[in-house]
C-alpha positions in Angstrom: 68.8 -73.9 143.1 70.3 -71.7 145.7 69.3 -67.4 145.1 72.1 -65.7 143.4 73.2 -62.0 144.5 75.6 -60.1 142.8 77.2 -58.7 146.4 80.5 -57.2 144.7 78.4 -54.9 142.4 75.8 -54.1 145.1 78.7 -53.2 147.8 80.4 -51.1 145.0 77.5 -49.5 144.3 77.2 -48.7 148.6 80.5 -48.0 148.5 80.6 -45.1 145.9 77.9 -43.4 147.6 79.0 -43.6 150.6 82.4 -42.1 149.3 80.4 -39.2 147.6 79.0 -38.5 151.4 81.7 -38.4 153.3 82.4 -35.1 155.3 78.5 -35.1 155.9 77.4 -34.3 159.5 76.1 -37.6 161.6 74.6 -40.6 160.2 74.4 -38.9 156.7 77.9 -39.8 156.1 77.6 -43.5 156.9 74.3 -45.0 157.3 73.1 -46.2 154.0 69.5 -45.2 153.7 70.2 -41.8 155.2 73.0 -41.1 153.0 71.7 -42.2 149.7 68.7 -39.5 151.0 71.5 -36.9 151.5 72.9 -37.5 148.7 70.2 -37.2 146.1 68.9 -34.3 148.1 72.4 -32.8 147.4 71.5 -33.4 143.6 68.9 -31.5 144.0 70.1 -28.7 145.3 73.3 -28.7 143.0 71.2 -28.3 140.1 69.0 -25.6 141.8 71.8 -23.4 142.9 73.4 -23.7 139.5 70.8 -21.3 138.1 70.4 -18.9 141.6 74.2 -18.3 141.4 74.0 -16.7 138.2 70.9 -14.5 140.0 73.6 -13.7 142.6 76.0 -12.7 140.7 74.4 -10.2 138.3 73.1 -9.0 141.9 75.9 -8.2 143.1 77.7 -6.8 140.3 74.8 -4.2 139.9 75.4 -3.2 143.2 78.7 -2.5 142.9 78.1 -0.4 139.3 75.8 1.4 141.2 78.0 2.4 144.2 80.6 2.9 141.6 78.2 5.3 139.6 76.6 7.6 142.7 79.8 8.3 143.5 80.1 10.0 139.9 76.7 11.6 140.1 74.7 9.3 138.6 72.4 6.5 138.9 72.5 2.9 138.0 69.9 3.2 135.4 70.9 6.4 133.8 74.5 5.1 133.4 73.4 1.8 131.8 70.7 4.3 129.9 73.7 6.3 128.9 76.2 3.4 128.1 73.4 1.9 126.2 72.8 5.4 124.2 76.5 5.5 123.5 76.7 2.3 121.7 79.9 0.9 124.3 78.8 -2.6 125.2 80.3 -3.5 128.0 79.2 -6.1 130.6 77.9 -6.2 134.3 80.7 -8.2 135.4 83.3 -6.0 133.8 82.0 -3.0 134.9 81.5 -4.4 138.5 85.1 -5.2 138.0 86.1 -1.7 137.3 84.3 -0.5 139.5 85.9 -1.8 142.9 89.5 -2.3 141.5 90.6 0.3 138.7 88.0 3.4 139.6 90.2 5.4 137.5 89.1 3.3 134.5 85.8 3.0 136.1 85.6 6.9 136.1 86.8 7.3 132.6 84.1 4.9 130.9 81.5 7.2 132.9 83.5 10.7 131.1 82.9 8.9 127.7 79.4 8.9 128.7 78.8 11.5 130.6 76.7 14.7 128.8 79.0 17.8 129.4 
């Protein structure tokens, strides 16, 4: 009896990866082997990056509360001490927010704050 191989469904299968890798550089994008490697090495690092955005973000937004805050006087910590003290919960990316786009708003959550 003659081997039977289900060519459509293996092609498709090809096929659908091969989609998924186009716009790769080389033979990534159309060489089987090497893009199936690409590919679930992209995986990889999808799921990785997932997690280090978030660390880049709250990075970032930090940075820009604390330029935001010297330029009142203060300090990152002591104004998230003080905000803290205060009972005003208000998030990283909000404040960040404030911060570099409404610095009026940004200065007048530091004067609720602020000890006179």
């Amino acid at each position: 009896m003659p081997r039977s191989v289900n060519h459509v469904a293996s092609k498709a299968r090809r096929k659908k990866i091969l989609k998924l890798t186009k716009g790769y550089f080389g033979a990534r994008k159309n060489v089987w082997t090497v893009a199936k490697n690409a590919w679930e090495k992209g995986l990889t690092y999808a799921f990785r990056d997932r997690k280090t955005k978030k660390r880049n973000f709250r990075a970032l937004w930090i940075m820009r509360i604390n330029a935001g805050a010297r330029l009142e006087g203060l300090s990152y910590s002591k104004l998230m001490g003080l905000l803290h003290k205060a009972g005003i919960e208000i998030n990283r990316k909000v404040l960040a927010d404030l911060a570099m786009n409404h610095p009026e708003a940004f200065k007048a959550v530091i004067d609720k704050v602020k000890p006179a």
